[in-house]
Backbone as CSV, one residue per row, in Angstrom:
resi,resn,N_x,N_y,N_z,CA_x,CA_y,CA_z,C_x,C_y,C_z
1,UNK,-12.873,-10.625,14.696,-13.068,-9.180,14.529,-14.290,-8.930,13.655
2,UNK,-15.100,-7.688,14.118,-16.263,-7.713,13.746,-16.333,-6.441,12.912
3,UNK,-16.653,-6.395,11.592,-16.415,-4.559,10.828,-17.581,-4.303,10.402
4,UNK,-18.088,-3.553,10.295,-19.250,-2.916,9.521,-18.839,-2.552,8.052
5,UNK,-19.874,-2.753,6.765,-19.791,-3.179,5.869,-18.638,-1.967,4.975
6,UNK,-18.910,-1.181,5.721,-18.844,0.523,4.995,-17.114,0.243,5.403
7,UNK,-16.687,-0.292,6.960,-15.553,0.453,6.969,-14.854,-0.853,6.003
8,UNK,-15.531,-2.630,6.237,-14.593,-3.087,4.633,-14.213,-2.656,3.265
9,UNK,-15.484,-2.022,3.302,-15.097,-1.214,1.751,-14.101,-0.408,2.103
10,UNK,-13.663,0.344,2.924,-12.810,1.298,2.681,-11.507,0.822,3.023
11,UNK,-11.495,-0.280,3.686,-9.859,-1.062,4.249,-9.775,-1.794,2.333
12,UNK,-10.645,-2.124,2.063,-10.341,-3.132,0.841,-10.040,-2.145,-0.515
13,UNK,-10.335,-0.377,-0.201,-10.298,0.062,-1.249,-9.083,1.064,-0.535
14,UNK,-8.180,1.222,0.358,-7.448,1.574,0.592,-5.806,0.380,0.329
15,UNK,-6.168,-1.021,0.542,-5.563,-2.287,0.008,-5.133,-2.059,-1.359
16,UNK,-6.261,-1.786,-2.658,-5.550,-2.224,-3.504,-5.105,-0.613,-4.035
17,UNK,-5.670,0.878,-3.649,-5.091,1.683,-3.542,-3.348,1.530,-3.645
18,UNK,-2.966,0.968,-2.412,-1.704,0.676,-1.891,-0.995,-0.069,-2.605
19,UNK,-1.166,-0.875,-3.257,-0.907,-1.463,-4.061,-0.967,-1.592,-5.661
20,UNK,-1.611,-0.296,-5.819,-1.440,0.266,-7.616,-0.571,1.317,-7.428
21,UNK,-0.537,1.835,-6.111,0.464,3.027,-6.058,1.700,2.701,-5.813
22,UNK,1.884,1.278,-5.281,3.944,0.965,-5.109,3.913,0.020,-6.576
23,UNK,2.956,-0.522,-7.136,3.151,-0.957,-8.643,3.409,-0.122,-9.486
24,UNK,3.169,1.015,-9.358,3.335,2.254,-10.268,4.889,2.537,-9.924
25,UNK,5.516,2.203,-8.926,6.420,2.896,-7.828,8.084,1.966,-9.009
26,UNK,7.420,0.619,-8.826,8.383,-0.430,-9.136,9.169,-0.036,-10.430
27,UNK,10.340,-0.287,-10.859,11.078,-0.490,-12.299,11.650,1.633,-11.902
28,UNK,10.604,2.579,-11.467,11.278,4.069,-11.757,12.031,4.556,-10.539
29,UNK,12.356,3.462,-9.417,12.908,3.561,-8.344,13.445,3.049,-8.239
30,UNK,14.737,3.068,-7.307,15.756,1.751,-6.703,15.202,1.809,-5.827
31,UNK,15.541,0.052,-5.661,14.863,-0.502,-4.350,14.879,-0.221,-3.108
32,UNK,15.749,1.104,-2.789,15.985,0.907,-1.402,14.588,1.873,-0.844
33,UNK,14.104,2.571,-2.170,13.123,3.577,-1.640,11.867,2.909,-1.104
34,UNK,11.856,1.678,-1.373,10.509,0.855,-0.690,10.697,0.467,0.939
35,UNK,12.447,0.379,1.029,12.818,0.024,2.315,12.089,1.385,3.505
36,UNK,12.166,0.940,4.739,11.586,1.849,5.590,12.958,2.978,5.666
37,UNK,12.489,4.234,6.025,13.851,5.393,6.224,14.807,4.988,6.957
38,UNK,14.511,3.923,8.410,15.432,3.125,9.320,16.464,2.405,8.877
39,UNK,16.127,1.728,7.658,16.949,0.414,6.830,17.420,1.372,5.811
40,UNK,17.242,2.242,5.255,18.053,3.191,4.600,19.919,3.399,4.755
């Protein structure tokens, strides 16, 4: 797969986005809220 430079930056800054925002998420939630609404 071939990306142009612009759209890595934005997959790699949407990545750790995603991942400061369910780190923030962890310890003030029970776990089931990470589960999908299906597995609920």
């Amino acid at each position: 797969m071939i990306v142009s430079y612009d759209e890595y930056q934005i997959f790699k800054t949407s990545l750790i986005a995603n991942r400061m925002h369910s780190e923030s998420l962890h310890g003030r939630l029970p776990a089931t809220y990470h589960l999908p609404a299906t597995l609920r």
